[in-house]
C-alpha positions as CSV (number, residue, x, y, z in Angstrom):
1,X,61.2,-67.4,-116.8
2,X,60.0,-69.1,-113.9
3,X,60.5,-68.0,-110.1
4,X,60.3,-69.8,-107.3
5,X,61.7,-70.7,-103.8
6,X,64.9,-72.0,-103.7
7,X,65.1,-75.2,-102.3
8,X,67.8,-77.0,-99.9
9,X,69.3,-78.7,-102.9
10,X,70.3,-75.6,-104.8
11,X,71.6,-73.7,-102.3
12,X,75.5,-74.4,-103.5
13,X,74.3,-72.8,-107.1
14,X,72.4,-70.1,-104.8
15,X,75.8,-69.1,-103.0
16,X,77.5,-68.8,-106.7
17,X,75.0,-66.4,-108.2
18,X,74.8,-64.5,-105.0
19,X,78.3,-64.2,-104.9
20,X,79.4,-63.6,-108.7
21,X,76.8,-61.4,-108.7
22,X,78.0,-59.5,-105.9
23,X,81.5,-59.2,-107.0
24,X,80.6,-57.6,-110.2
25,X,78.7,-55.1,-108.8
26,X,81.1,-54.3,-105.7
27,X,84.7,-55.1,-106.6
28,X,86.0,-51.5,-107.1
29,X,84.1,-50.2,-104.2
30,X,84.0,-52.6,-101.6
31,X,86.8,-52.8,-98.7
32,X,88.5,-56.4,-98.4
33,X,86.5,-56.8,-94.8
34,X,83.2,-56.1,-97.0
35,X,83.8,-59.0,-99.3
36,X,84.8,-61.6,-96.9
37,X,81.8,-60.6,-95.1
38,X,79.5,-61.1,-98.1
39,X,81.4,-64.2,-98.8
40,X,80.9,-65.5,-95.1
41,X,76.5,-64.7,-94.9
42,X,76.1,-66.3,-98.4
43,X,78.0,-69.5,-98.0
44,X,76.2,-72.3,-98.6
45,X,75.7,-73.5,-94.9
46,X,75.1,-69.8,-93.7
47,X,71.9,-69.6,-96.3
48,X,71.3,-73.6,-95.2
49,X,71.2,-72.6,-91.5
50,X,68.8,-69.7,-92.3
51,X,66.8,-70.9,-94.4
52,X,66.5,-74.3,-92.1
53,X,65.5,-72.3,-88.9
54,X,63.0,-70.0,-90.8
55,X,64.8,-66.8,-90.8
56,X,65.3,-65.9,-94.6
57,X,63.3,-67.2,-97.6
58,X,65.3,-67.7,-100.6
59,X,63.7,-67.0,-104.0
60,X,65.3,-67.9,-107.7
61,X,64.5,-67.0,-110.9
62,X,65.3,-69.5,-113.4
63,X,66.4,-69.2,-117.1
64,X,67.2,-72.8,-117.7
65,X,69.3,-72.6,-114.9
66,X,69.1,-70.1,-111.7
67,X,70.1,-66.7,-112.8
68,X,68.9,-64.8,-110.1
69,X,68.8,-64.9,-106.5
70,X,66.3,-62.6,-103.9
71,X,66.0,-63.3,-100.4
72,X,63.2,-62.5,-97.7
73,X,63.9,-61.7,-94.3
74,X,60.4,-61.9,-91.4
75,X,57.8,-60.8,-92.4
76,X,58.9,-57.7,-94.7
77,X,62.6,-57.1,-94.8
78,X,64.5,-58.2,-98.4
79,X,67.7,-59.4,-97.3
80,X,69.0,-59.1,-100.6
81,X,68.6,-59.3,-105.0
82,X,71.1,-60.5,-106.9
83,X,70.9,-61.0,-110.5
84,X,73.8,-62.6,-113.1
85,X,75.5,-59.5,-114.7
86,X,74.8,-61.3,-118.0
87,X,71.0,-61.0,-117.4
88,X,71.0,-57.7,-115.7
89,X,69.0,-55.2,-117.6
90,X,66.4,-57.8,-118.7
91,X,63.9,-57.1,-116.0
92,X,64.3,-60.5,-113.8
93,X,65.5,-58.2,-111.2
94,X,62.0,-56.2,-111.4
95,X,60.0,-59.7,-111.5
96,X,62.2,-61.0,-108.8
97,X,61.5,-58.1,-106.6
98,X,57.6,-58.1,-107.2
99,X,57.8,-61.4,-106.6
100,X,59.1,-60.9,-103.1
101,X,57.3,-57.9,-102.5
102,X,54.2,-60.0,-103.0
103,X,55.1,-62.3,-100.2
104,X,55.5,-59.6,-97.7
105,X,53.8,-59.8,-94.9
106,X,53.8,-56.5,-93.4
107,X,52.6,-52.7,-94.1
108,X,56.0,-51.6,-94.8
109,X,58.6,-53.3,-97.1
110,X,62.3,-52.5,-96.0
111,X,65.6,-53.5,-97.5
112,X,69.4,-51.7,-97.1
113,X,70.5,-51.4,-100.7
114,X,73.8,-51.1,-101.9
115,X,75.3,-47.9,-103.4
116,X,74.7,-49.2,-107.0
117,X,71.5,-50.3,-106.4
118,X,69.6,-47.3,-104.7
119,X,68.4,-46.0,-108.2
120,X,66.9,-49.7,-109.5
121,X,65.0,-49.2,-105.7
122,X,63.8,-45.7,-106.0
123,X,62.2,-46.3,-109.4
124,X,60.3,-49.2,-108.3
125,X,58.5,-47.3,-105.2
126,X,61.0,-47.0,-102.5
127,X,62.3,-44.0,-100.5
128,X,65.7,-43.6,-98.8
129,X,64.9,-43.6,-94.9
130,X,68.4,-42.6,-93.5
131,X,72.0,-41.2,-94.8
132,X,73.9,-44.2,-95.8
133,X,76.1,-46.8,-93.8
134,X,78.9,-48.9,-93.5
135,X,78.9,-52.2,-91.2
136,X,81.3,-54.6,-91.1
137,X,83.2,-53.4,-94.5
138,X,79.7,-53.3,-96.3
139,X,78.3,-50.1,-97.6
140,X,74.1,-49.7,-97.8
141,X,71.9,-47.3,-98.3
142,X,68.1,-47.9,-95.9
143,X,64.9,-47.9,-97.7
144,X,61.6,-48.7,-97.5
145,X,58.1,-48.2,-99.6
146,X,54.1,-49.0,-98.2
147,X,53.2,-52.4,-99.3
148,X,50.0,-52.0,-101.4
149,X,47.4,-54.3,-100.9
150,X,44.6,-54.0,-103.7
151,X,42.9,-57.3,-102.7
152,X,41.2,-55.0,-99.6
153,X,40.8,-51.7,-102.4
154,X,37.0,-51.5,-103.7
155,X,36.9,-52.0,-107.3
């Protein structure tokens, strides 16, 4: 498996991922406004104009073709993780996410997961930082976890 960032070119087969994988996850629980505002971020000129004026950092992880899709938001903030739900369960999402994390460039990584996804956060490190929300028909739950640095640890 190889992971990487995702470059201007892909973005189109970024959007599908992001959005198949999405729908799987969130079709029985999430409100009509919810999905049309999921739709609406992760269009393919929404992630262009993000990615163009430096806001989010996409990241794919790539199985022949892109099967997973994570996004990085400043300097610590994941955006979002999405992974095919014929790969999920394989642990791309777990290399995705470490992937990420290693980019961070902050003490403190934070991310808003969504209801199904609070349990893949909390057993990777991350704590739940305030009850959970709904914006704009999308539900989330916020987290965060301390970024470990071992490059500054003593051996």
């Amino acid at each position: 498996m190889e992971i990487r960032e995702i470059g201007f070119d892909e973005l189109s087969a970024a959007s599908r991922v992001l959005w198949k994988s999405f729908y799987h996850a969130e079709k029985n629980t999430c409100s009509m406004e919810g999905m049309e505002r999921f739709r609406d971020l992760t269009e393919p000129p929404s992630l262009f104009m993000n990615c163009f004026d430096g806001s989010i950092c996409l990241f794919g992880a790539y199985e022949a073709e892109l099967v997973a899709v994570g996004a990085l938001k400043g300097k610590g903030h994941i955006l979002l993780l999405y992974v095919l739900p014929e790969y999920a369960g394989k642990g791309i999402g777990s290399r995705l996410l470490a992937y990420i994390e290693d980019r961070v460039k902050a003490e403190r990584i934070t991310l808003n997961a969504s209801d199904g996804a609070v349990s893949f956060y909390e057993k990777r490190g991350y704590v739940i930082t305030a009850p959970g929300r709904v914006e704009e028909g999308l539900s989330y739950t916020p987290m965060e976890k301390e970024k470990v640095d071992f490059s500054s640890k003593n051996p």
